[in-house]
C-alpha positions as CSV (number, residue, x, y, z in Angstrom):
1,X,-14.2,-18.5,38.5
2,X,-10.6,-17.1,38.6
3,X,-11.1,-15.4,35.3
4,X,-14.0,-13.7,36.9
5,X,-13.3,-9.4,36.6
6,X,-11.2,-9.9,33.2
7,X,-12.7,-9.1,29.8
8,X,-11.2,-8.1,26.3
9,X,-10.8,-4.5,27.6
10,X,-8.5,-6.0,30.5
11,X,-5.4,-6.9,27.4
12,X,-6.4,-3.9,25.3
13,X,-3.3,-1.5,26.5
14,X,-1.1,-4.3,26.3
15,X,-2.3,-5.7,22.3
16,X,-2.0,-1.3,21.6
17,X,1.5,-1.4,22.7
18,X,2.8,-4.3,21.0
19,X,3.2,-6.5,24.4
20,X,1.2,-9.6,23.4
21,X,2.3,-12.3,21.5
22,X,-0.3,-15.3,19.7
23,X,0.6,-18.6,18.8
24,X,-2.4,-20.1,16.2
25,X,-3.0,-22.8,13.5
26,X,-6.6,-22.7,12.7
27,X,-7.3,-21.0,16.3
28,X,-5.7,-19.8,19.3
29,X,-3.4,-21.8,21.1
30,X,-1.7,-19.6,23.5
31,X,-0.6,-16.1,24.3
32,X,1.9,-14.3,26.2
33,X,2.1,-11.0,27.8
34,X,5.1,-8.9,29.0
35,X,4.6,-5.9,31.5
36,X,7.9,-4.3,31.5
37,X,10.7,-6.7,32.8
38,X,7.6,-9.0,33.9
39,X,6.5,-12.1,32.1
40,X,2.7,-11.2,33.3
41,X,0.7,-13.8,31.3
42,X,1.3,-17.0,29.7
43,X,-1.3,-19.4,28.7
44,X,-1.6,-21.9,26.4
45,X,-4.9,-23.9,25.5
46,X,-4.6,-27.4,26.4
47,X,-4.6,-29.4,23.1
48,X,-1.3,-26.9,22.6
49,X,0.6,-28.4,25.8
50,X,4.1,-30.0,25.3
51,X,4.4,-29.2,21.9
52,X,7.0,-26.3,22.2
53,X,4.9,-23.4,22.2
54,X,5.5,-22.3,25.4
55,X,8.8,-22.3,25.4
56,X,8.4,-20.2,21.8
57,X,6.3,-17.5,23.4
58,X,8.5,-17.4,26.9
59,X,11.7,-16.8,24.4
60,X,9.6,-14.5,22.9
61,X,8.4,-12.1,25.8
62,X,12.0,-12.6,27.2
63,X,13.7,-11.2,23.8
64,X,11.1,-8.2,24.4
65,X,12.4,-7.5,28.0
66,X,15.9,-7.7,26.9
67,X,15.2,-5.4,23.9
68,X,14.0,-2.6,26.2
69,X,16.8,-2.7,28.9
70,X,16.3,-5.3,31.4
71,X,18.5,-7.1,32.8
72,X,16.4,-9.6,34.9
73,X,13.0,-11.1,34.0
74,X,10.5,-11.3,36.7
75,X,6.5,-13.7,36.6
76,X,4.3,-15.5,38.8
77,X,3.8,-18.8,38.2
78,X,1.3,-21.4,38.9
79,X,2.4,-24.5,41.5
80,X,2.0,-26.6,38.1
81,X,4.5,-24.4,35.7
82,X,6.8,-24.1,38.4
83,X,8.8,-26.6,36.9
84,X,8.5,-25.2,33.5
85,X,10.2,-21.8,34.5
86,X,13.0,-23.7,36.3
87,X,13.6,-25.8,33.1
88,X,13.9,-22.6,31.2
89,X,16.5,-20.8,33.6
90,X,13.9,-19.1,36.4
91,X,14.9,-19.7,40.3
92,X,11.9,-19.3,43.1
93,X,12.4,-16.1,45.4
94,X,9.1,-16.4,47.3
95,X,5.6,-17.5,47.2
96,X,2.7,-16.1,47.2
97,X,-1.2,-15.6,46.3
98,X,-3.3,-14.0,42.9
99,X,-6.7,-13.3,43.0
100,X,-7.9,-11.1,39.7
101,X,-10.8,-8.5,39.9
102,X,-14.3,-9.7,41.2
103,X,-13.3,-13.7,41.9
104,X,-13.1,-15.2,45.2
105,X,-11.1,-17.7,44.3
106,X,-7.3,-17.2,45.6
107,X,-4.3,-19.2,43.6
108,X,-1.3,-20.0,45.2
109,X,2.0,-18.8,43.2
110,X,5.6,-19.0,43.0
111,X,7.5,-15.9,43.0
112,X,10.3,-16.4,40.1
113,X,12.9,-14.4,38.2
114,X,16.0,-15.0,36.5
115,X,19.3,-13.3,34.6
116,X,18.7,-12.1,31.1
């Protein structure tokens, strides 16, 4: 489905240059991923929800954009973490869609950023 055209080699560059984060216990339960002042990934597995740990890894990748100069933090988000980012300090400035290598399946997205 949408994860269709991504594979361990598609985070490679970004685990090599120290731009992806884990939160575990006995496995994975989520990951973020910054692309320069872009928070470009952000999952967590759903037995993980509502427990913080997003919030941990967004402060996280947003510390890491800070760190190397930026002063605004850009991401894509889902219609269902829309409200999420806009807890956490991110304002809509458009909309969108994502499709990802090989899938036909299109997501629609809000377009968010906000002030470091």
């Amino acid at each position: 489905m949408w994860l269709d055209g991504r594979s361990p080699q598609t985070y490679r560059d970004a685990i090599v240059g120290g731009n992806v984060w884990l939160a575990q216990n006995d496995g994975v339960l989520g990951f973020v991923e910054v692309d320069g002042h872009e928070v470009s990934k952000l999952f967590i597995r759903g037995s993980g929800a509502r427990q913080g740990i997003g919030r941990l890894l967004l402060e996280t990748a947003l510390q890491k954009i800070r760190e190397t100069g930026h002063s605004r933090a850009y991401l894509e988000a889902t219609l269902t973490a829309e409200k999420f980012y806009q807890h956490h300090g991110f304002r809509k400035i458009g909309e969108g869609t994502f499709s990802r290598g090989n899938s036909p399946v299109s997501i629609e997205i809000i377009k968010m950023e906000r002030a470091l």
